[in-house]
C-alpha positions, 0 to 999 in steps of 0.5 A: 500500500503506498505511503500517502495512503498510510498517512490519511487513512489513519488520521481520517479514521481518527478524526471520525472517531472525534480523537481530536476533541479531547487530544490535540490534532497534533497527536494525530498527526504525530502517529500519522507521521511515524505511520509513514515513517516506516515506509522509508525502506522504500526510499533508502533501499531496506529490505521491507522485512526489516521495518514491517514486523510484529515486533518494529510495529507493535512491540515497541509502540506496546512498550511505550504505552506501557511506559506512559502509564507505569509513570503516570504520565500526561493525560496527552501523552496517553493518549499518543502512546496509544494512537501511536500503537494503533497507527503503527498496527493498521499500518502493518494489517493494512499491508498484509492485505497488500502483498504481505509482510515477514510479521516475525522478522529476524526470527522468520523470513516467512511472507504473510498475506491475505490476497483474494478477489472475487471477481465479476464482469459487467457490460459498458455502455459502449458495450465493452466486456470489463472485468473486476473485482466484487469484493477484494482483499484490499476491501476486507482489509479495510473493512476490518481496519474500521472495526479493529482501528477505529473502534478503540479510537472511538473509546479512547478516552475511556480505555485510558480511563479504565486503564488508569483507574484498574491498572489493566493492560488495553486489552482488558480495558477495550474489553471492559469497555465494551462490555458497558451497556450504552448510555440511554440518550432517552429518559422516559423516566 
């Protein structure tokens, strides 16, 4: 998937999800940045395996939310910690829609990747036979990318509260979270 794409997609998601109303869009564009960031192995000729891997991506951004609450930091440092990890992770699950990535790179060389396409032909106007796709990898890609991306984006401030209030790992707070039954915006009381 190209670069621009790493870019804007995760920083729409985000502000669909309102994260900018309680975090400064700065902290958005801060884990879109680095999202891009991690494509400069096509630039300086880096084989891809060395920057999209589980543990580049995922582990390190892990360790720094981690961080950012065992030190009880900031509220906005938090939250970017966290939008940093889902970031760095919808760059990664994007790809592996896109050609695939070495996710357990140095320990495996081995290329994961979801590639299908179910495909369909239809008549134009000028009654030309074209050919594409109904549903594609890259569509089930995104697709999953707003249930698992956008989702926690939605909850942000809350997973941020479960995790300051229980000392739970994100985890557990999304899955607290979730698990609370919605606020009525009816009272017929």
């Amino acid at each position: 998937m190209d670069s621009l794409f790493h870019f804007v997609f995760p920083m729409i998601a985000a502000l669909a999800a309102r994260v900018h109303i309680k975090h400064p869009i700065r902290n958005i564009l801060i884990a879109a940045t680095l999202a891009v960031l991690v494509d400069l192995d096509h630039v300086f000729g880096i084989p891809r395996v060395t920057t999209h891997n589980i543990f580049l991506l995922i582990l390190i951004p892990l360790i720094f939310v981690m961080y950012t609450f065992i030190k009880r930091k900031f509220y906005q440092q938090k939250g970017l910690s966290i939008l940093i990890l889902l970031f760095l992770a919808s760059h990664l699950f994007l790809d592996v829609f896109t050609g695939g990535v070495a996710l357990f790179y140095p320990l495996s060389s081995t290329i994961y990747g979801i590639d299908f396409g179910v495909p369909i032909t239809w008549t134009s106007i000028q009654g030309e036979g074209l050919e594409g796709y109904a549903i594609s990898s890259l569509g089930v890609g995104i697709s999953l990318f707003f249930l698992l991306i956008v989702l926690p984006c939605l909850f942000l401030d809350e997973i941020i509260e479960k995790m300051e209030t229980k000392h739970e790992d994100f985890r557990r707070a999304l899955k607290d979270i979730m698990k609370k039954k919605p606020k009525s915006y009816y009272n017929y009381s």
